[in-house]
RODO-2510 file (C-alpha; in nm, 4 decimals, decimal comma):
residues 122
     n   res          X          Y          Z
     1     x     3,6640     8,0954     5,9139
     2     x     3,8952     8,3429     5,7505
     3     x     3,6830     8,6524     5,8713
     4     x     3,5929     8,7536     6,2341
     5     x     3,2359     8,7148     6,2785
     6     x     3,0867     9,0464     6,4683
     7     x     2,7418     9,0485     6,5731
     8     x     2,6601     9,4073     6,7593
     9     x     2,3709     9,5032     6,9501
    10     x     2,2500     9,9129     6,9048
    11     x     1,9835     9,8919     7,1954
    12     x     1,9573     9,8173     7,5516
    13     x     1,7284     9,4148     7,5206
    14     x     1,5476     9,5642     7,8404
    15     x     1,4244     9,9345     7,7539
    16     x     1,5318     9,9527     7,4119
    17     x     1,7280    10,2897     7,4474
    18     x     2,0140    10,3644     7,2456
    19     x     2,2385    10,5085     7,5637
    20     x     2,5097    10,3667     7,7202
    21     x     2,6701    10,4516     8,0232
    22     x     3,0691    10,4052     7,9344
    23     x     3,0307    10,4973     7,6060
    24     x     2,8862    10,8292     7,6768
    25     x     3,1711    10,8821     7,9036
    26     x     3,4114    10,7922     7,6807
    27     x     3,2585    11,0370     7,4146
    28     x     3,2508    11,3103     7,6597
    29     x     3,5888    11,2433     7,7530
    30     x     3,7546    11,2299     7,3719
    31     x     3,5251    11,6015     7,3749
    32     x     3,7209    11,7599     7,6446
    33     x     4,0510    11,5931     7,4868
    34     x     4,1823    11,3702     7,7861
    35     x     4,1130    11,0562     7,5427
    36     x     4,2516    10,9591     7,2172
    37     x     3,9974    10,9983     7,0314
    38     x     4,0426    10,6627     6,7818
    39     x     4,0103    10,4502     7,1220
    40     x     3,7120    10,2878     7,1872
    41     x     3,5961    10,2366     7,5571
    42     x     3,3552    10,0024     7,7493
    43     x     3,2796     9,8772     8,1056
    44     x     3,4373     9,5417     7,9933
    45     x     3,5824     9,3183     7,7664
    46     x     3,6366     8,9749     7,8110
    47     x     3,8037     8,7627     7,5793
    48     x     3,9947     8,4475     7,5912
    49     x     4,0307     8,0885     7,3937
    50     x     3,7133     7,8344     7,4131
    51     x     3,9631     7,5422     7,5269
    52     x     4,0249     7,4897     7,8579
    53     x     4,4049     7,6137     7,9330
    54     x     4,5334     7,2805     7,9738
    55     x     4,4461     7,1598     7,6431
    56     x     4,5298     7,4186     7,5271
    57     x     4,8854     7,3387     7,6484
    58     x     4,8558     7,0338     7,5029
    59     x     4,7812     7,1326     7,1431
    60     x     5,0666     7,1403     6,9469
    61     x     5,1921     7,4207     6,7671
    62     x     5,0083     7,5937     6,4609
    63     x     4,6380     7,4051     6,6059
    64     x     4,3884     7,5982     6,5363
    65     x     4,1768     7,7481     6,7590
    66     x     3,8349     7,9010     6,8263
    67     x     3,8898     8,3055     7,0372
    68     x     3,5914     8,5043     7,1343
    69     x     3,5480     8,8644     7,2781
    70     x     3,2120     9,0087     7,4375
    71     x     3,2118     9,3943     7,5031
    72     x     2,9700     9,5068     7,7598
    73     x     2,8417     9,8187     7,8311
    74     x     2,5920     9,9375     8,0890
    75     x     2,2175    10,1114     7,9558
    76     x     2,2196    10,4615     8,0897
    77     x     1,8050    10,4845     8,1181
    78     x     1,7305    10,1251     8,2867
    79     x     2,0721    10,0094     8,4372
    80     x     2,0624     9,6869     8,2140
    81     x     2,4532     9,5731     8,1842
    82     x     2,4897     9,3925     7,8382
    83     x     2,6851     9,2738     7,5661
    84     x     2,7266     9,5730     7,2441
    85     x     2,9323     9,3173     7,0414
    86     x     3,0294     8,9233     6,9910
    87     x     3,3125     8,8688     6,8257
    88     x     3,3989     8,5148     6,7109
    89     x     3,7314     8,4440     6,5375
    90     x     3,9769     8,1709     6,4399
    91     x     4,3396     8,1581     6,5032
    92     x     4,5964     7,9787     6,5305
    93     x     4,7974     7,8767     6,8416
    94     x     5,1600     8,0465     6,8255
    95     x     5,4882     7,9820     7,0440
    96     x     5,5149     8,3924     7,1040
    97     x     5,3703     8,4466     7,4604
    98     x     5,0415     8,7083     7,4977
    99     x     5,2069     9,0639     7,5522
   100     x     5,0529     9,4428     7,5593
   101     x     4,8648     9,5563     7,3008
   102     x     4,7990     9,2023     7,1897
   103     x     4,4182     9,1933     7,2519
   104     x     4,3606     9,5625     7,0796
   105     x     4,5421     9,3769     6,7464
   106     x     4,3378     9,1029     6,7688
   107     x     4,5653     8,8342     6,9626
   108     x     4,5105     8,6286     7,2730
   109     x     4,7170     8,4101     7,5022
   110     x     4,9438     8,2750     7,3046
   111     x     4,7545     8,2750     7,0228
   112     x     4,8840     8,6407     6,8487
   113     x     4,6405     8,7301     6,5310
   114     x     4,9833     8,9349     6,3383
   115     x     4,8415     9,2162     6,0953
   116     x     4,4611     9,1570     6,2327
   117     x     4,2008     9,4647     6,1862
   118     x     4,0675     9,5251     6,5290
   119     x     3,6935     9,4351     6,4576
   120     x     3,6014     9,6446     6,7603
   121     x     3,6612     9,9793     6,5811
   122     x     3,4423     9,8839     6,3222
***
């Protein structure tokens, strides 16, 4: 698995509406100029590796391993908080330590992506 693999969801599984919460404020925000407007912004993204830290620790150098990310946003008709995107990658585990900026290029904790498109923005 070379490729992220991004599955995104345009309406709310409840209601069906198209309108989310965050992302409305977000747009209305990049309107008025107080947000870059290349950023994308949800109510949460949570990310990580699908190893348990410890053997994680374990693993030597340059194992590969399986990341994920789920974006959530909130449905602005019904209340319905859900995931907008899955994102399922591969990478492989580094000795450079998780710093800012890492997770908007596509790294993780201790497991950098270097160069990776942000699948996110697409």
């Amino acid at each position: 698995m070379n490729e992220p693999e991004v599955k995104s969801f345009d309406q709310c599984p409840v209601c069906g509406s198209t309108k989310r919460f965050v992302e409305e404020l977000a747009k209305e925000t990049k309107e008025a100029e107080l947000m870059d407007p290349r950023l994308n912004f949800h109510m949460q993204i949570i990310s990580g590796a699908a190893t348990q830290p410890q053997d994680l620790a374990k693993a030597p150098i340059g194992t590969k391993v399986l990341m994920y990310e789920v974006v959530l946003d909130v449905c602005s008709d019904c209340g319905c908080v859900y995931a907008v995107k899955l994102i399922r990658r591969e990478a492989k585990k580094s000795t450079r330590l998780f710093g800012p900026g890492d997770l908007q290029k596509g790294g993780g904790v201790g497991i950098p992506f270097p160069g990776a498109q942000n699948p996110r923005n697409n």
